[in-house]
C-alpha positions in Angstrom: 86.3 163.3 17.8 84.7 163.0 14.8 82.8 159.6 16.1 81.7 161.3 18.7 80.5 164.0 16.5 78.9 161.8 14.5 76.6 160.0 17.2 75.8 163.3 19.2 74.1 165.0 15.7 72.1 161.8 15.3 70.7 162.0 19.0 69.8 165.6 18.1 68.2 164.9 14.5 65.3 163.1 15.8 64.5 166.3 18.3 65.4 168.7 15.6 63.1 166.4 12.8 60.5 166.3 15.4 60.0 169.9 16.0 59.9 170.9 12.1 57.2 168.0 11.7 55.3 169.9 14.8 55.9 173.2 12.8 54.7 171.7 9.5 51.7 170.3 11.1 50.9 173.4 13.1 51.3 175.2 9.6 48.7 173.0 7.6 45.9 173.3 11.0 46.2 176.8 10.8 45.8 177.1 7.1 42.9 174.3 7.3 41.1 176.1 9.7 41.8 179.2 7.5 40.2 178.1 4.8 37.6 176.1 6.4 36.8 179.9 8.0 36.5 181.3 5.1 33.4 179.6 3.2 31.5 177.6 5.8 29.8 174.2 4.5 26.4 175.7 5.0 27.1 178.5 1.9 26.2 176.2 -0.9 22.6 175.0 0.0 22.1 178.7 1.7 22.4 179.8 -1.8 20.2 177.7 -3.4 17.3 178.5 -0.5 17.5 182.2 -1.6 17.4 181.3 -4.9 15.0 179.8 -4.8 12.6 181.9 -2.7 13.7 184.9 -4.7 12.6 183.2 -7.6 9.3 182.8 -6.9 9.0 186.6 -7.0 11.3 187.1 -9.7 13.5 186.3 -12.5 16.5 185.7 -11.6 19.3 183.9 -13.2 22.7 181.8 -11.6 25.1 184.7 -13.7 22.8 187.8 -12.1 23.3 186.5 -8.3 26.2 186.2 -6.2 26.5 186.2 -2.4 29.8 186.8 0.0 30.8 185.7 3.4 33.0 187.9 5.0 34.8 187.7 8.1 35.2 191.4 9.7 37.5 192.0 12.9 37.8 188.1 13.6 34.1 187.9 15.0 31.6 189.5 12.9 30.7 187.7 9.7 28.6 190.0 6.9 26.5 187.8 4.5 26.6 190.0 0.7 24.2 189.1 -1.7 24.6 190.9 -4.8 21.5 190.4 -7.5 21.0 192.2 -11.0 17.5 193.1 -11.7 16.2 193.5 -15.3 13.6 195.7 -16.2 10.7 193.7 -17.2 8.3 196.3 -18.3 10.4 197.6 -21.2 9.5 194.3 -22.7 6.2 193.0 -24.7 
């Protein structure tokens, strides 16, 4: 019985192997996609556009600017761009 056993598990391994490995890699597409979602590969040089047209108006450094994508309800993404102004008549 215990042959038999034994070759009946190992026709069932390969299924049983087969449908973790299509778990696992359903697992890592969905958290690829995730974070691919998250900060698109256009952010970067978007960034450096605005600062760079914001600059020719005013000062503005890299530690005074930041800017957000977020994804609201799944289908709505709101662009945040956060900028410290300093007060430039207080000097000279």
């Amino acid at each position: 019985m215990a042959l038999l056993d034994y070759f009946l598990r190992k026709k069932d391994k390969p299924a049983t192997t087969a449908s973790k490995a299509k778990e696992r890699l359903q697992i890592i597409v969905a958290h690829e996609r995730n974070s691919r979602n998250k900060q698109p590969d256009y952010l970067p040089q978007l960034t450096e556009d605005i600062l760079a047209v914001l600059r020719k108006y005013i000062k503005v450094s890299d530690e005074s600017f930041s800017i957000n994508l977020d994804n609201k309800d799944g289908n709505l993404n709101v662009l945040e761009l956060n900028i410290e102004l300093h007060d430039e008549q207080g000097k000279g």
